[in-house]
C-alpha positions in Angstrom: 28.7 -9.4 -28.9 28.1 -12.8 -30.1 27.0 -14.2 -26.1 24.3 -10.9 -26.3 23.2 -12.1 -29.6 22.2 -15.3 -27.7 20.3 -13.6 -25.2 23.3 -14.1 -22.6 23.1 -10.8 -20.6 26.4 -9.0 -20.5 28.2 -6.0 -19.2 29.2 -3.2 -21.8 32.2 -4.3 -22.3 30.8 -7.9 -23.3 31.7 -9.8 -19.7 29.0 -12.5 -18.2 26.7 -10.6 -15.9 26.6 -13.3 -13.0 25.5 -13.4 -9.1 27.5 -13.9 -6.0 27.2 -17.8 -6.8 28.8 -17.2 -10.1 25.4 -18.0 -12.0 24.5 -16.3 -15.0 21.8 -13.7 -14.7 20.0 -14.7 -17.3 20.6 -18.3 -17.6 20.9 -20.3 -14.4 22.7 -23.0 -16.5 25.5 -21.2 -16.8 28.7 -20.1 -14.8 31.8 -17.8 -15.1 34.2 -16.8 -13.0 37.6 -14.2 -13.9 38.3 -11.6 -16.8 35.0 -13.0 -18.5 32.5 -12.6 -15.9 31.9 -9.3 -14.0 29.9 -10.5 -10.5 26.9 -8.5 -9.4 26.9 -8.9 -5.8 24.4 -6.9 -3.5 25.7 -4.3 -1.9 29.0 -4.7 -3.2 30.6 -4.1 -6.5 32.5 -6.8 -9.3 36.2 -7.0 -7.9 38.5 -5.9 -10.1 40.1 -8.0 -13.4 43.1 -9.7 -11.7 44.3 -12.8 -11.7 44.2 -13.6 -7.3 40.2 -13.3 -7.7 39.9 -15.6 -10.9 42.1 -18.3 -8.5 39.7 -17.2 -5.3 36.7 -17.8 -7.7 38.0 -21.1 -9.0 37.0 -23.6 -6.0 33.5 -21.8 -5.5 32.9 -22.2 -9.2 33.6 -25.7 -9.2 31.4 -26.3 -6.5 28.5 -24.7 -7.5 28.7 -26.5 -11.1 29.0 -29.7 -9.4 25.4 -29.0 -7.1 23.8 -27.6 -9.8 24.8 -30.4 -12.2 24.2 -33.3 -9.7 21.0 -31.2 -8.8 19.7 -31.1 -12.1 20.1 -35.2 -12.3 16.1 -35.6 -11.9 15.2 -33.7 -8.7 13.0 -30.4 -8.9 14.4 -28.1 -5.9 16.8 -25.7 -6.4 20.3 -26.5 -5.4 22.1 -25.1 -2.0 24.7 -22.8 -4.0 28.1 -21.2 -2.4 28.4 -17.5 -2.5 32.0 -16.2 -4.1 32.7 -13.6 -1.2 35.7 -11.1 -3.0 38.5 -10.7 -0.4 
């Protein structure tokens, strides 16, 4: 796909491989939540593509872009992220 061709790593089927704080694998700089992101948490598996878990996602997403992006506003430490726990 055109994100592999970037070097963004990706499921298979072409969805953002990303952690339990909705970060990109491979690049910390970016975020996904819902049908385009498939969420590699430990000990758990990606819940499935429906729309409740895109809207569950959503707040956690937000937050995390806003502590990494107010993070990465001169300071050196990595930011305090919050895990997306799948219910």
């Amino acid at each position: 796909t055109c994100l592999q061709q970037h070097g963004l790593s990706t499921t298979e089927h072409g969805w953002i491989r990303v952690n339990q704080y909705l970060q990109s694998l491979s690049h910390p700089c970016v975020f996904a939540a819902g049908d385009c992101s498939s969420i590699e948490i430990p000990g758990g598996r990606s819940p499935p593509k429906a729309g409740v878990f895109a809207v569950r996602a959503g707040p956690i997403l937000i937050e995390n872009l806003t502590r990494y992006l107010e993070h990465h506003d001169g300071h050196q430490s990595s930011p305090t992220l919050k895990p997306y726990v799948p219910q």
